[in-house]
C-alpha positions, 0 to 999 in steps of 0.5 A: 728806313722810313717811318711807319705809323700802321701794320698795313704799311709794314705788311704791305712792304714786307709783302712786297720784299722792299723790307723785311722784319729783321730790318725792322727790328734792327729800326727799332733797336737802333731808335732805343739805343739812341733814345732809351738813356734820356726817355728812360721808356724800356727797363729791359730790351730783348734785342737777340730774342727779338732778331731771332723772331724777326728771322723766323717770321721773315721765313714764314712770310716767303713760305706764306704762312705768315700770320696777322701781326706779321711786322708788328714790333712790340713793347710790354708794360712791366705788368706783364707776365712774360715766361723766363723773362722779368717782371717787376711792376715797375718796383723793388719788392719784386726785385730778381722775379723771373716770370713762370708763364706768360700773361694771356695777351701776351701769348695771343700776339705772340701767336700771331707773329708780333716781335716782343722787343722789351719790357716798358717803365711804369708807375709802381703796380700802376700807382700813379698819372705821370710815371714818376712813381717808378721805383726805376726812375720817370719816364720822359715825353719825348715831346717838350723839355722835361715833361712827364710821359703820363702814367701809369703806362707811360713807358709804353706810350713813350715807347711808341711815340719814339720809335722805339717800336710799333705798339704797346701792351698796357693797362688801365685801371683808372685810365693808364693807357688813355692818359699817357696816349693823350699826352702822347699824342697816340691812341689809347683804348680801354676795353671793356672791363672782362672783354680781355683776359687779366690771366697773368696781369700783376694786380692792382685793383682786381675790379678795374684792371683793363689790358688795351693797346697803345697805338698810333692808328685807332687801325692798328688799336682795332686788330690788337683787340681783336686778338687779345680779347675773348674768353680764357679758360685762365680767367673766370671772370673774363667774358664768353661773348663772342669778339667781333671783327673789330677792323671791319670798320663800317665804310657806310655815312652814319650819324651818331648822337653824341652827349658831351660832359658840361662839367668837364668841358665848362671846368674851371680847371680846364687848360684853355687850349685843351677847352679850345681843341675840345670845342673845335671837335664838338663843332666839327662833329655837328659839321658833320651832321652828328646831333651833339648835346651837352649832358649834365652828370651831377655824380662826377664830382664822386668819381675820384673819391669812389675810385681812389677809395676802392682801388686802394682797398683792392690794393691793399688786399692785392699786395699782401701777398708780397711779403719778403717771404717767397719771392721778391725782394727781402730784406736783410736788417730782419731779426725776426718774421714780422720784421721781416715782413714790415721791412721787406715790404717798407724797403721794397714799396715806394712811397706812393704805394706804401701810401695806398696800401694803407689807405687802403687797409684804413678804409677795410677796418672793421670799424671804417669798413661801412663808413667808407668801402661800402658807401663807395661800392653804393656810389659806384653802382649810382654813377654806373646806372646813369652812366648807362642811362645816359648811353641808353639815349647818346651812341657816345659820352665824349670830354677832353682825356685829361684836363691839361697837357703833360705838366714838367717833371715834378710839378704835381707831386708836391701836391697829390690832390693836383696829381689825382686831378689829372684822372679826374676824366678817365676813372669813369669808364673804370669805375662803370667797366665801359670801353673808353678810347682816347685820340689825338686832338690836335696841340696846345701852345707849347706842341704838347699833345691834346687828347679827346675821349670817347665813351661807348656802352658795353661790348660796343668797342666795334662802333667805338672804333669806327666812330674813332676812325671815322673822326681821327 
């Protein structure tokens, strides 16, 4: 079977009775269990359920009441709540969990005909940039020896740039599905923060968390956020706006003004084939008529402290609530409740979580409480108001999506600060709430892939497509 890079390829053979979606299906079962032992992308597999599904749309399509994502083959992020399935979160405290209903999105494309074909590896509640917090192991590139898939959706991005299916539900809180699509080669798009439903995704930071689709056509990322996005009586906090027809993308020329970060692109600390790459697209965007300006933002240097102070006290607040008590793992040396507590949670968290939780509940104490959370929260409102300023006067904000390529298995982890560098161009958008997308950018010496961010306003995910369609 040929391989297939968008739903409209698929449709338009499915349509014309050359495949149908059990061999679809039957594609993609064969590609994990050829490859899933080395990448290590899915934790469960959901191959009968997946074939059932694949002969009943099959049905729908000879009878032509086949919906939009007829054919599309899909993997959920281990954040994901699916109903009678597991999720885990890629850790051991939520060991045995069965979910009780199903996360929004997931049930939105389930109920356009998309075949959930199995549940993704992940960094640990989505704790980390290279998926090597997995309490089931790292997720491996399939590009290169040895190197890391990017986190915290790195299972989800693999997944799809193996063929083991067409796309991914992920999400993002400090840019988990643009960071493993940028070292995977794919497409990654961060919605706005409250454009999509949070009903049913395991928490992290409530105020950040994002669900956006990995893909390998911005195409195929568009008609995902126009299903998944949109109001929920489940969530109170997700917006009413209306969702706009995020395929129409607009065919007419248009010219746009871009800014791009000096900082980022000038950093020291930029790999010299992704400083290149980035630079090549800059002269090609003024080839083609769009005014590009270098932009200073002298805030960027607070965006890693802001997010990673305010994550780990959303963090700590948020994973209180797994205890050892109600479900999950529990430990068995406890002698009495609080060793209950402080061993099942030591037991079940690993070590880069138990790390943030206590950062977290460091900078929540009474006595560091102003000292830190606050301060941090008047800084984030700071970048957020010139961020905006800034797209007040540009279309887009545009830099590399991380500054390398993806580093070998265990280069970083013996030095956080390195590790969390590797973040240092994706928190903005979670730490403003804007919708960000990363696109392929071509290779650097080593065939590894190069990924190109796009930063839009607000609820503008329909210009942020076309314009990431227009220049893919």
């Amino acid at each position: 079977m040929k391989v297939y890079s968008t739903l409209k390829d698929i449709q338009t053979d499915l349509y014309a009775g050359s495949i149908t979606c059990r061999q679809l299906v039957e594609f993609y079962l064969k590609n994990i269990e050829e490859k899933n032992n080395t990448l290590n992308a899915f934790l469960s597999v959901f191959d009968q359920e997946a074939l059932e599904k694949a002969d009943e749309i099959d049905a729908k399509i000879k009878a032509g009441t086949a919906k939009k994502l007829a054919g599309m083959v899909l993997g959920i992020k281990d954040l994901l709540c699916y109903k009678d399935h597991t999720s885990q979160a890629g850790s051991r405290i939520l060991d045995g969990f069965e979910s009780q209903f199903t996360a929004t999105a997931v049930q939105r494309v389930i109920d356009e005909d998309a075949i959930i074909i199995g549940r993704q590896n992940c960094d640990e509640f989505g704790m980390g940039s290279t998926n090597e917090n997995s309490a089931f192991g790292p997720c491996l590139n399939a590009v290169g020896e040895n190197r890391v898939a990017g986190g915290s959706s790195g299972g989800s991005a693999v997944a799809v740039q193996a063929d083991m299916c067409l796309a991914s539900l992920g999400t993002d809180t400090g840019g988990s599905v643009r960071m493993p699509a940028g070292f995977c080669g794919l497409v990654g798009l961060k919605p706005t923060y409250t454009r999509v439903s949070r009903w049913g995704l395991i928490a992290y930071a409530s105020s950040f968390d994002c669900i956006g689709p990995i893909t390998k056509s911005v195409e195929d990322a568009a008609i995902l956020l126009e299903i998944i996005a949109g109001k929920d009586e489940q969530d109170s906090t997700v917006s009413n706006e209306k969702v706009p027809e995020y395929t129409a993308f607009q065919t007419e020329k248009k010219t746009y003004k871009i800014g791009y970060l000096k900082e980022a692109v000038e950093s020291e600390g930029l790999q010299p084939e992704v400083k290149a790459a980035t630079l090549a697209k800059l002269a090609y965007l003024k080839a083609q008529g769009h005014e590009v300006e270098a932009v200073d933002f002298p805030l960027i240097k607070y965006f890693l402290p802001t997010y990673y102070t305010l994550t780990t006290a959303e963090a700590s607040s948020n994973l209180s609530r797994f205890d050892g008590v109600r479900y999950g793992h529990r430990s068995t040396e406890a002698t009495d409740l609080m060793s209950l507590y402080k061993k099942s949670r030591f037991e079940g968290f690993g070590k880069e979580t138990r790390k943030r939780i206590m950062l977290g509940t460091f900078v929540l104490s009474a006595s560091y409480y102003d000292a830190y959370y606050t301060k941090a929260q008047k800084i984030r409102r700071l970048i957020k108001e010139f961020t905006d300023n800034l797209l007040t006067e540009y279309d887009f904000l545009v830099c590399p999506t991380t500054p390398t390529t993806a580093y070998k298995l265990g280069e970083k982890t013996a030095d956080p600060i390195q590790m969390y560098l590797g973040d240092l161009f994706t928190v903005q958008a979670n730490v403003v709430g804007l919708p960000a997308i990363s696109i392929p950018n071509g290779l650097d010496n080593d065939g590894m892939p190069i990924g190109f961010q796009i930063m839009a306003g607000a609820f503008e995910e329909a210009e942020l497509l076309t314009f990431a369609q227009l220049i893919s």
